[in-house]
Backbone as numpy.savetxt, mean C-alpha at the origin, in Angstrom:
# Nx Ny Nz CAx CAy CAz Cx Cy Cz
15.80 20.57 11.64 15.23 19.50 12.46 15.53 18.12 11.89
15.95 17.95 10.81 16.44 16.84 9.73 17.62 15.88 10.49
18.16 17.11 11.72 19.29 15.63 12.59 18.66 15.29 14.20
17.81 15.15 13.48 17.16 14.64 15.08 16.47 13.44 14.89
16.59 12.69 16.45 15.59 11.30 16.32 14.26 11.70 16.46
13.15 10.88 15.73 11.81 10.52 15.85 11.58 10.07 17.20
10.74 10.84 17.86 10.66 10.51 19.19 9.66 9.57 19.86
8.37 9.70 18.88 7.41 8.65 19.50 7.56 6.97 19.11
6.82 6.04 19.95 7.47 4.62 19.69 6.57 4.33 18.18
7.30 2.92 18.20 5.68 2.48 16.87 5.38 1.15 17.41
3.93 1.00 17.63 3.68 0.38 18.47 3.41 -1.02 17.34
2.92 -2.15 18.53 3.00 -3.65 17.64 1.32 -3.96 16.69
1.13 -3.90 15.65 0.10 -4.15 15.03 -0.50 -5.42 16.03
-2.22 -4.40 15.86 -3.42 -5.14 16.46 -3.88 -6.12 15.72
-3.26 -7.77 15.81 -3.52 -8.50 15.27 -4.35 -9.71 15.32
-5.69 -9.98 14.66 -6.46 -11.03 15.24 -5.82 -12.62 14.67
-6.06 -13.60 15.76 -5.45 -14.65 15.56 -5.57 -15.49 14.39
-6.53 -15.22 13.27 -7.02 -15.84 12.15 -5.93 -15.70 11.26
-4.77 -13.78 11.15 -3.77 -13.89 10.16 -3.10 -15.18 9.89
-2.56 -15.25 8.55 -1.71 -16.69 8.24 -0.14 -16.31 9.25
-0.12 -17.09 9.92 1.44 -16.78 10.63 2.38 -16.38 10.05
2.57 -16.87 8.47 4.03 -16.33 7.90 3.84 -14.43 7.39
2.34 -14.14 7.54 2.24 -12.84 7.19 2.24 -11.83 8.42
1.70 -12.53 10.00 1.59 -11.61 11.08 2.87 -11.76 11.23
4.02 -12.82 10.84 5.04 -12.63 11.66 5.60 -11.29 11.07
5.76 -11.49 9.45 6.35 -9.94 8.78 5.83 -8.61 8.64
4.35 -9.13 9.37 4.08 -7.38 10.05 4.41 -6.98 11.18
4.52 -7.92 11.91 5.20 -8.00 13.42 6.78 -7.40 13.35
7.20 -8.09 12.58 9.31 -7.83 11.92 8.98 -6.29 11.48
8.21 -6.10 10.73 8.60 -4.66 10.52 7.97 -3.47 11.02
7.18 -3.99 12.14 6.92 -2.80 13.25 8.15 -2.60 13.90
8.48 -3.83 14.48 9.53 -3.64 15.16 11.25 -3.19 15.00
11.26 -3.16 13.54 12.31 -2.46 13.12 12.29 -1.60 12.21
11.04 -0.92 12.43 11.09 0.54 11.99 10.72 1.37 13.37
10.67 0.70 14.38 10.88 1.50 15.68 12.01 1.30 16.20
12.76 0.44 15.95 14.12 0.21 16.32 15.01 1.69 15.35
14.50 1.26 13.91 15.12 2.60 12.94 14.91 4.16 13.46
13.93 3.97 14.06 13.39 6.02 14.49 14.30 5.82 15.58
14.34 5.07 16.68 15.15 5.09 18.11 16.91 5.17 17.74
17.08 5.05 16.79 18.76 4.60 16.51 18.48 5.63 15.56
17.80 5.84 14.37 19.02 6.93 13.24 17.79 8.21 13.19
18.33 9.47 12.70 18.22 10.83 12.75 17.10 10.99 11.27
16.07 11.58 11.25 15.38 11.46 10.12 16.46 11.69 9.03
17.67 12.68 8.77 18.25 12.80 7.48 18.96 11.35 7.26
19.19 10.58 8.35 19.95 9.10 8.14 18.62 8.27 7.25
17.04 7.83 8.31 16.61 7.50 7.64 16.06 7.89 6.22
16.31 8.79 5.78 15.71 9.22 4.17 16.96 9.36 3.23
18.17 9.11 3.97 19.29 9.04 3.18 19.06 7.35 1.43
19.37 7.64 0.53 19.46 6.98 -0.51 20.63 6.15 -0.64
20.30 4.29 -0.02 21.30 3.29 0.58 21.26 2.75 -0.82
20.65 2.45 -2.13 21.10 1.49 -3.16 19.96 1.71 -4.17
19.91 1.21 -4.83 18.36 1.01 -5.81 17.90 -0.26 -5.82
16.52 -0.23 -5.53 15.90 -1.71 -5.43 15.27 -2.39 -6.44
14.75 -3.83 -6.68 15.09 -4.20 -7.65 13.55 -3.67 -8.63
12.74 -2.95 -8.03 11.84 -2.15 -8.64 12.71 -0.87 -9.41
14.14 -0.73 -9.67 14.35 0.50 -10.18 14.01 1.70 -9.59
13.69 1.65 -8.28 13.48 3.04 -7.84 14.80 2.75 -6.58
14.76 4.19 -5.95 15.74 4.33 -4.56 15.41 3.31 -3.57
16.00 3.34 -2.67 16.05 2.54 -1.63 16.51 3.43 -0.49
15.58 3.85 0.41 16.01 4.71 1.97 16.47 3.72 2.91
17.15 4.03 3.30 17.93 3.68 4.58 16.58 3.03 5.51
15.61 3.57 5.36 14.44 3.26 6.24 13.94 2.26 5.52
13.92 1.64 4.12 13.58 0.58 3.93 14.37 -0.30 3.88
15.18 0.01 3.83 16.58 -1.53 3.99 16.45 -1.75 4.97
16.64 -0.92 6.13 15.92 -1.61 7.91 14.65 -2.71 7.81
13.72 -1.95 7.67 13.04 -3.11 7.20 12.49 -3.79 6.69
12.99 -4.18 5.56 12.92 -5.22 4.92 14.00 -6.32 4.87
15.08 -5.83 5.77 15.62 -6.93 6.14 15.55 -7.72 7.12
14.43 -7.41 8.17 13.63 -7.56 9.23 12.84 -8.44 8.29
12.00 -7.99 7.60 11.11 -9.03 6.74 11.99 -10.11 6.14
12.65 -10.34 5.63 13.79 -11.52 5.23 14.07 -12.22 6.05
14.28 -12.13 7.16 14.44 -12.75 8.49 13.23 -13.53 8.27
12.21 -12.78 8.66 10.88 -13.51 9.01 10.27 -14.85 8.14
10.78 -13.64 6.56 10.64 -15.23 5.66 11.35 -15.91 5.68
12.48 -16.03 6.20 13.14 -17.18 5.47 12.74 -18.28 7.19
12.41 -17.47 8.19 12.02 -18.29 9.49 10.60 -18.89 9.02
9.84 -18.59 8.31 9.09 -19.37 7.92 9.17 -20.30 6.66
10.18 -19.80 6.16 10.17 -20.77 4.60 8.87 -20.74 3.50
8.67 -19.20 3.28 7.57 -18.70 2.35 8.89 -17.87 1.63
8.11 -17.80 0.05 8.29 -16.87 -0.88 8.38 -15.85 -0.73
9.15 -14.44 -1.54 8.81 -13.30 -0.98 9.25 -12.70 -2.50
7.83 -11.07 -2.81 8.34 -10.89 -3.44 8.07 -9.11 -3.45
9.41 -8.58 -3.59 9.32 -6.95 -2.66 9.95 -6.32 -3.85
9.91 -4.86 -3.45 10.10 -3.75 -4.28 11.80 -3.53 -4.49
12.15 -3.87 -2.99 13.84 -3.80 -2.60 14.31 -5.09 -2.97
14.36 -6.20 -2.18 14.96 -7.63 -2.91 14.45 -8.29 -3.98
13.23 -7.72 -4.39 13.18 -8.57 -5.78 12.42 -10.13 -5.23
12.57 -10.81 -6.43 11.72 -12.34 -5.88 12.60 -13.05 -5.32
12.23 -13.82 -3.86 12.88 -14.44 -2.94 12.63 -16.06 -2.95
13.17 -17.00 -3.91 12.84 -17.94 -3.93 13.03 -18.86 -2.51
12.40 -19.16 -1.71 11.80 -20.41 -0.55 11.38 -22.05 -1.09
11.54 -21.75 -2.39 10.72 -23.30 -2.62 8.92 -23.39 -2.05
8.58 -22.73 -1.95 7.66 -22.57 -1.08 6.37 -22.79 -2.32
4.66 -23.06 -2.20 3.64 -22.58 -2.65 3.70 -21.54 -2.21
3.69 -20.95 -1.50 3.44 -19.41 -0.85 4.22 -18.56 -1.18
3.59 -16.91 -1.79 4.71 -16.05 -1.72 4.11 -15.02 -1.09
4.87 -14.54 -0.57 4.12 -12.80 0.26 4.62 -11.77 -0.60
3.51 -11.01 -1.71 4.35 -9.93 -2.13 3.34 -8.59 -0.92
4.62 -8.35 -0.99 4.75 -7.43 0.52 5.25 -5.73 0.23
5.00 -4.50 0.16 5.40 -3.25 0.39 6.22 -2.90 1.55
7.28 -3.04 1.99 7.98 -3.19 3.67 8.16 -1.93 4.10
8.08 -0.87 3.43 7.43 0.08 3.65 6.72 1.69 2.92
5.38 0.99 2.87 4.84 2.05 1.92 4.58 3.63 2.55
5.12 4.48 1.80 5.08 5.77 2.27 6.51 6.47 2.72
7.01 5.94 2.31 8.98 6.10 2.88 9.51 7.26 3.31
8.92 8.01 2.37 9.05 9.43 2.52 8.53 10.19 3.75
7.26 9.55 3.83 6.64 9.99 5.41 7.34 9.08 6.71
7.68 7.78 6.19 7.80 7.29 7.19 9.42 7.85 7.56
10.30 8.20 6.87 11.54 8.61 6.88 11.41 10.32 7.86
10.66 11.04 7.45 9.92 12.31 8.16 10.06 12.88 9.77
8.86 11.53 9.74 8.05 11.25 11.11 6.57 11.68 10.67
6.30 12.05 9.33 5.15 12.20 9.03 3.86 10.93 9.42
3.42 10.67 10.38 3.01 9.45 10.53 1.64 8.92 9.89
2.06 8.72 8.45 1.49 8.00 7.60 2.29 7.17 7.09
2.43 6.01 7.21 2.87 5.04 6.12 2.23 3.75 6.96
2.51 2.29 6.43 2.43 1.52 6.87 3.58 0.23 6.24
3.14 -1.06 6.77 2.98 -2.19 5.86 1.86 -2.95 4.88
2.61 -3.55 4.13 1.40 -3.99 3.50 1.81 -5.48 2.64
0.71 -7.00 2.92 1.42 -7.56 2.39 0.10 -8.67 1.91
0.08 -9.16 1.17 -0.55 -10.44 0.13 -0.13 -11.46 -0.25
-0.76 -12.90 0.72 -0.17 -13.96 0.60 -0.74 -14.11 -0.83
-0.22 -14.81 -1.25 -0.25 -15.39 -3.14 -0.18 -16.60 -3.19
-1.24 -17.66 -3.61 -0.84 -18.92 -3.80 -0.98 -19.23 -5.89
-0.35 -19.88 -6.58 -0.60 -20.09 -7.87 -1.53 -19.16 -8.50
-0.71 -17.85 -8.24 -1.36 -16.22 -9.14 -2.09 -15.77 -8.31
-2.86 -15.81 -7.50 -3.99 -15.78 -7.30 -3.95 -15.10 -5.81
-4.14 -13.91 -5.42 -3.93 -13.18 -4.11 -5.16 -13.79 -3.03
-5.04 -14.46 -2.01 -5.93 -15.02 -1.14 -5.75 -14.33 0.08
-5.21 -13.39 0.59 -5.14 -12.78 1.81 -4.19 -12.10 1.86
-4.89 -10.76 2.76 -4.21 -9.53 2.77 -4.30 -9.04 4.39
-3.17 -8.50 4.44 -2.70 -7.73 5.53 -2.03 -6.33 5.69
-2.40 -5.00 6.34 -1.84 -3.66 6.33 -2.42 -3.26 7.41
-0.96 -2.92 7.66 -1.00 -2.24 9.50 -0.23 -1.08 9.52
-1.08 -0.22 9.56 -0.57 1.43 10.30 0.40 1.57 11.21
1.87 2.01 10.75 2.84 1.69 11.42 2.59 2.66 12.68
2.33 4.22 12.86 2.05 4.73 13.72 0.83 4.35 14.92
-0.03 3.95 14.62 -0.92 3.37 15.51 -1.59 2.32 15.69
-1.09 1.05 15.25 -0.95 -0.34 15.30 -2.50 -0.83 14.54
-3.13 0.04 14.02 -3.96 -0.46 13.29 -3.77 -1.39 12.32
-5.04 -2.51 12.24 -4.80 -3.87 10.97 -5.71 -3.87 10.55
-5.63 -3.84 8.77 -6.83 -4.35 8.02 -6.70 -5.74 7.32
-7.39 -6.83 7.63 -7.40 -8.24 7.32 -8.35 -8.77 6.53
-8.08 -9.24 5.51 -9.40 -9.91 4.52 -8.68 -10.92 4.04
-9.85 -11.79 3.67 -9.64 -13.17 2.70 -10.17 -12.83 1.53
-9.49 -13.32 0.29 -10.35 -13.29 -0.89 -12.09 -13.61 -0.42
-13.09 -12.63 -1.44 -14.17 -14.10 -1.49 -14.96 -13.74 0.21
-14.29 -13.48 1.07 -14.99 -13.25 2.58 -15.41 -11.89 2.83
-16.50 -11.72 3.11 -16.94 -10.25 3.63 -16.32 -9.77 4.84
-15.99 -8.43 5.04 -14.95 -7.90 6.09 -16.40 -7.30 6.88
-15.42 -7.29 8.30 -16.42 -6.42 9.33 -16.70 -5.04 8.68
-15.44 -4.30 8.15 -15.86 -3.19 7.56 -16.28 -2.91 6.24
-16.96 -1.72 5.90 -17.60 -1.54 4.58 -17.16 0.22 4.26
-16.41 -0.37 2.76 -17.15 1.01 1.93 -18.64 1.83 2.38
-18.05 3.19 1.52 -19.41 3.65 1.81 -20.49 3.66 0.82
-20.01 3.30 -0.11 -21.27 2.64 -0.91 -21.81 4.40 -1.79
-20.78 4.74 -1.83 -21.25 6.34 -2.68 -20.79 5.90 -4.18
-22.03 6.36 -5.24 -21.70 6.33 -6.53 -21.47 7.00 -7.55
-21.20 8.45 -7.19 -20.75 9.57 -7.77 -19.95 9.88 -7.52
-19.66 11.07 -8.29 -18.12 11.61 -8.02 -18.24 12.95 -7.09
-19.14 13.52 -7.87 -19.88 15.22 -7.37 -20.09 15.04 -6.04
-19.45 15.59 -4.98 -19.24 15.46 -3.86 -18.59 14.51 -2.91
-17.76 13.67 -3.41 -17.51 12.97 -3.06 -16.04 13.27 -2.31
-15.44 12.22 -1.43 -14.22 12.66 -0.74 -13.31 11.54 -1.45
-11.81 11.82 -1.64 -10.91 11.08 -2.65 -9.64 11.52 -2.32
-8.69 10.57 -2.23 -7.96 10.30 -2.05 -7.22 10.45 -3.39
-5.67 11.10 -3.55 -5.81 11.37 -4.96 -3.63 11.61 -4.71
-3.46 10.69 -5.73 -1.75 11.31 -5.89 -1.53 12.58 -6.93
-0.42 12.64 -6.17 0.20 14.23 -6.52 0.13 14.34 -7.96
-0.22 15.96 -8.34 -0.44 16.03 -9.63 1.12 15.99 -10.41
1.22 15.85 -11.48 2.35 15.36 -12.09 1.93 16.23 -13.80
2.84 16.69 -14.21 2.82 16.85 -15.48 1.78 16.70 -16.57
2.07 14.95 -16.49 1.39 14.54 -17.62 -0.26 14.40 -16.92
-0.30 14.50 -15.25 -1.95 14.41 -14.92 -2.52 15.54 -14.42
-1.67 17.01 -14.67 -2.36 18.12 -14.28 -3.67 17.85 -14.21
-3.78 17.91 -15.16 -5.27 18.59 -15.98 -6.59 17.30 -15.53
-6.40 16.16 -15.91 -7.35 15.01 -15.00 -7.32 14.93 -13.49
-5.98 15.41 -13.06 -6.49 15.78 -11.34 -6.70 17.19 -11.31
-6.92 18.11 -11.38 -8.10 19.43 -11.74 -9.30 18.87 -11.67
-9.83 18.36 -13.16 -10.82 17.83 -12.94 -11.92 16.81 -12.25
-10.68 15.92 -11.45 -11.45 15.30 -10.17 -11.62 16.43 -8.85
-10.66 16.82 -9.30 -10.68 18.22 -7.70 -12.03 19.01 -7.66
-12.25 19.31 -8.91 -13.14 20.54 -9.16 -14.62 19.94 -9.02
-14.75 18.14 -8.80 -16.20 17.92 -9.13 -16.29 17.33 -7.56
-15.12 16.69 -6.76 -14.87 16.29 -5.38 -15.21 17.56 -4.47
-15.95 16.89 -3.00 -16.44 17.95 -1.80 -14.62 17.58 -1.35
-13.72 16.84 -0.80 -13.00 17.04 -0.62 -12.06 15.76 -1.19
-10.23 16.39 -1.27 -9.27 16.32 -1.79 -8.20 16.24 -0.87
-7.69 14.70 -0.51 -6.28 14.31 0.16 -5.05 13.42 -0.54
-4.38 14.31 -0.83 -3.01 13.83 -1.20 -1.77 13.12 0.21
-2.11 11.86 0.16 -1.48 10.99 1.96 -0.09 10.91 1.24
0.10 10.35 0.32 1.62 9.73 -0.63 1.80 8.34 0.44
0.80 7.66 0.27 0.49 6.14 0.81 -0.56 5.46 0.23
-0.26 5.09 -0.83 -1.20 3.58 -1.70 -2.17 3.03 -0.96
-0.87 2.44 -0.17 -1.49 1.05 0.48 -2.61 1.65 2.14
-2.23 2.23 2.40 -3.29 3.18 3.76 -4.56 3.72 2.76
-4.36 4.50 1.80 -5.27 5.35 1.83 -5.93 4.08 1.06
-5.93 3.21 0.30 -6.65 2.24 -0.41 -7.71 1.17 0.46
-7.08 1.49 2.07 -7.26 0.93 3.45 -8.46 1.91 3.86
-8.13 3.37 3.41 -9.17 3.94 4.07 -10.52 3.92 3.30
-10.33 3.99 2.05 -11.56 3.26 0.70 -12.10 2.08 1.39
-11.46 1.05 1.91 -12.25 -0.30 1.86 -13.22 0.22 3.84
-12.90 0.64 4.19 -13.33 1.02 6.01 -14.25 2.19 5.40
-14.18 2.62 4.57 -15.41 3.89 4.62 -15.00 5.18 4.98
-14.14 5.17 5.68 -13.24 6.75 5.77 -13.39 7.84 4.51
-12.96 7.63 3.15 -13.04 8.15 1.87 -13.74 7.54 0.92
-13.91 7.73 0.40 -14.82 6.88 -0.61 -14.12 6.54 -1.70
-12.95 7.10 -2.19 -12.06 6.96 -3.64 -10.69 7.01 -3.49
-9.61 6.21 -3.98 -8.42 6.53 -4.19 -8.08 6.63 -5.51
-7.03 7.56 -6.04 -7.18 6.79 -7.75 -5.56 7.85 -8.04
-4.80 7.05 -8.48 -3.82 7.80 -9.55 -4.74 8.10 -11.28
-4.41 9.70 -11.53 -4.75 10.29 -12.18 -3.82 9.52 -13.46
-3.72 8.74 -13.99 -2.54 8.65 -15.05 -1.12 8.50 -15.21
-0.77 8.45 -14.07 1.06 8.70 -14.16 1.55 6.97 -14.02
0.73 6.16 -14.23 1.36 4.59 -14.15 2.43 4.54 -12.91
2.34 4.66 -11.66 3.35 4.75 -10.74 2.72 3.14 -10.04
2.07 2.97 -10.02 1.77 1.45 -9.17 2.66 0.17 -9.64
3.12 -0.11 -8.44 3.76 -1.61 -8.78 2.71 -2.73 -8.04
3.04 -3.91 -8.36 2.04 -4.73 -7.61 1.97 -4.57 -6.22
3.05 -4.35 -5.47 2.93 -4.33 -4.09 2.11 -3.17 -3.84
2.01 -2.46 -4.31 1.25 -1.11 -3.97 -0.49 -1.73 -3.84
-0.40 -2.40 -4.71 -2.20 -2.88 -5.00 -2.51 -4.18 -4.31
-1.03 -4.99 -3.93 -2.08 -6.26 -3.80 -2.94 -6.48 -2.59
-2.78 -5.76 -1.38 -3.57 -5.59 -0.23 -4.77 -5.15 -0.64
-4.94 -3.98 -1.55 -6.39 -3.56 -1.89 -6.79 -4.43 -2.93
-6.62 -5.37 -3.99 -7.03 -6.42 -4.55 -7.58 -7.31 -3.54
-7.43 -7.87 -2.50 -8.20 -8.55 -1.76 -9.04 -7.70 -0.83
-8.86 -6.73 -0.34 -9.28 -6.11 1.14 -10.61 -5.43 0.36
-10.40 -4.32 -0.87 -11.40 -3.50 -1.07 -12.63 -4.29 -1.81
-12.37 -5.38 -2.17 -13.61 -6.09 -2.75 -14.00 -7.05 -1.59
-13.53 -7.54 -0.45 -14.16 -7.43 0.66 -14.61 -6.70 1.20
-14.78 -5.58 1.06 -15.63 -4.97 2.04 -16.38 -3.79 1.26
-17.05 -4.12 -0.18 -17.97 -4.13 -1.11 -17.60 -3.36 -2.30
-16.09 -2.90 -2.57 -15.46 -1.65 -3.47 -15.19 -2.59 -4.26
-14.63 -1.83 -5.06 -13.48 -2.46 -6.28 -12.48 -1.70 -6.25
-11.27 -2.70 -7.07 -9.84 -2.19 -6.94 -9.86 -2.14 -9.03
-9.78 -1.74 -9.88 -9.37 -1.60 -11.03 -7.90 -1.10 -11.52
-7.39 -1.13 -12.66 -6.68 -0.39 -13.40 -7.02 1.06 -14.01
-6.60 2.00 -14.26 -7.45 2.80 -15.07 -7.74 3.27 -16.60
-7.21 1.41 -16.96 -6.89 1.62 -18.45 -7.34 0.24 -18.82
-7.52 -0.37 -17.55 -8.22 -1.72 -17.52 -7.23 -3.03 -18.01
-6.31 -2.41 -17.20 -5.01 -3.92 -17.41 -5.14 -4.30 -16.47
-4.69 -5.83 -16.44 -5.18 -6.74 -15.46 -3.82 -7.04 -14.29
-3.83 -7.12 -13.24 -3.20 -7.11 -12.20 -2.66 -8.67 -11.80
-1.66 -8.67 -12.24 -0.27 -10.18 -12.26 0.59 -10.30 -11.27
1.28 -10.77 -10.77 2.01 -10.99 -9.74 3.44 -11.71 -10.08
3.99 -11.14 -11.18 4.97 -10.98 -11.81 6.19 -10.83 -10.76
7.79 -11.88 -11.08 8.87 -10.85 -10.47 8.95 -10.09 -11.36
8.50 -10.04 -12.55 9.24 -8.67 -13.21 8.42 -7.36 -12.94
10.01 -6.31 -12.17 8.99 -5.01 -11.17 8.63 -4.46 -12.20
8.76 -4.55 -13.72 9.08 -3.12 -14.65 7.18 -2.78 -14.97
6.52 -4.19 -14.65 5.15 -3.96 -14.84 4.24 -2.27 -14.05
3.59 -1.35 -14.85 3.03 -0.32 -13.93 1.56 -0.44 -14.19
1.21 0.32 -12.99 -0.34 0.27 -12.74 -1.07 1.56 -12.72
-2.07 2.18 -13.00 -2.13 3.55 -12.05 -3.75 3.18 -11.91
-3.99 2.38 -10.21 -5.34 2.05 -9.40 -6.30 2.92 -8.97
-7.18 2.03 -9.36 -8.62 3.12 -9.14 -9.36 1.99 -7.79
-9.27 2.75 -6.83 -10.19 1.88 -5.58 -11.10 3.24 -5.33
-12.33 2.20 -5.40 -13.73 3.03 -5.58 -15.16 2.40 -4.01
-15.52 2.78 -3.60 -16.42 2.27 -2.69 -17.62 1.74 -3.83
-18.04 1.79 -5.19 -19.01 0.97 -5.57 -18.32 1.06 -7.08
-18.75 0.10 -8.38 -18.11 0.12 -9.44 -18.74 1.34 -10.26
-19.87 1.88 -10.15 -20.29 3.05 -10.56 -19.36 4.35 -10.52
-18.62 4.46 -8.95 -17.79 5.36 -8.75 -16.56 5.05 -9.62
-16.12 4.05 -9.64 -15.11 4.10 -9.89 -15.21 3.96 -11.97
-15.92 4.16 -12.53 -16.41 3.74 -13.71 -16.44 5.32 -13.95
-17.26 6.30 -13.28 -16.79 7.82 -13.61 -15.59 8.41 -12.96
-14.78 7.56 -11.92 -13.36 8.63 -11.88 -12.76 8.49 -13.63
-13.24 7.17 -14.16 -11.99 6.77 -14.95 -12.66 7.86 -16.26
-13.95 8.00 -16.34 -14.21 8.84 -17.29 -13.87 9.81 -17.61
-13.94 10.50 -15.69 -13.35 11.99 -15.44 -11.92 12.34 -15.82
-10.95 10.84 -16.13 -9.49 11.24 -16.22 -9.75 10.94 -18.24
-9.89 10.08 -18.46 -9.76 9.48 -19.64 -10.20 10.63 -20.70
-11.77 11.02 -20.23 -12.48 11.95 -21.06 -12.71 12.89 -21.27
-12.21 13.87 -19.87 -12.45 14.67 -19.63 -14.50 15.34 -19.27
């Protein structure tokens, strides 16, 4: 089934008029040309491996689509940009958007329909607004630093029963994701940061957290750095390094987004301490 097109559309993120324009426009750019990408190439085209980006990881065919859609957009606005694939995009600008152009690649390359966008205007360090829209069903989550969101965490402070969001176990995090599994009522592995960190701040799950494997780059976090402490969570490290907005990609993270700091204070125990 690997040479066939993705058949359903992707529709245009539900956007309220408050977004900063240079950020709705590049969620707008890359709805629209990652539905242009499913209508034109065959899932084995989009998951095909086009270059390495300047994060050191692959680059799918499905993200060079769009994120060169996003390049467009910035440079039509004359903002900063700073991504996983091009690296830092100097504009001259105060403004930079570090942006994910598309988180979940693997699904979104699929037709698995989980992934999204995800992006954080940045003025002098400092992340002031966030944007992530569900590429499959035009959903938007919008926050300002500092502003309370319509939606809320659920405000759970344990772990023991709790529902969590959790990346794939790996080697070196067998054994600390076991032990979140075994004390969690339930356990979803999405392989989307930036969504499931979306579904922490709305109340859907109550926890996201990489077990240890340092896989986070900033783009992965900076939407939930503003969004989940709007809408009453926290976003942490799980080793308690502090979150920069660096071009240099080589920086890693592995994020703990928690619906209250209690929760998220025993995932880190549950990995750290056993």
């Amino acid at each position: 089934m690997g040479n066939v097109l993705i058949p359903w559309d992707v529709p245009q993120p539900q956007l309220s008029d408050d977004v900063h324009p240079a950020l709705a426009d590049a969620a707008r750019a890359a709805s629209a040309a990652y539905g242009r990408a499913r209508s034109l190439h065959t899932r084995l085209e989009l998951r095909e491996e086009v270059a390495d980006g300047a994060d050191g990881t692959p680059t799918m065919l499905v993200d060079r689509i769009v994120e060169d859609a996003i390049l467009e957009s910035i440079h039509r606005n004359r903002v900063n940009l700073l991504s996983e694939e091009a690296g830092f995009v100097d504009n001259g600008s105060s403004i930079t958007l570090v942006i994910d152009p598309v988180d979940g690649s693997a699904n979104a390359a699929f037709g698995v329909p989980l992934s999204c966008f995800a992006g954080a205007l940045v003025e002098d360090g400092t992340a002031k607004e966030a944007l992530t829209t569900w590429f499959d069903t035009g959903r938007a989550w919008h926050a300002r630093a500092g502003v309370p969101t319509s939606f809320r965490t659920t405000g759970r402070t344990t772990l023991d029963g709790a529902s969590v969001c959790i990346m794939r176990p790996k080697k070196s995090t067998q054994d600390a994701w076991l032990r979140i599994a075994n004390r969690a009522d339930r356990i979803r592995v999405l392989c989307t940061t930036c969504l499931e960190t979306m579904l922490v701040a709305e109340g859907t799950v109550d926890a996201f957290i990489d077990p240890g494997s340092d896989t986070h780059r900033i783009m992965d976090l900076a939407t939930a750095l503003v969004t989940v402490p709007a809408a009453g969570g926290v976003l942490v490290d799980l080793r308690g390094r502090p979150f920069t907005f660096e071009p240099d990609l080589t920086h890693r993270w592995s994020g703990v987004a928690a619906a209250t700091p209690q929760l998220a204070e025993e995932l880190i125990a549950t990995v750290l301490n056993g």
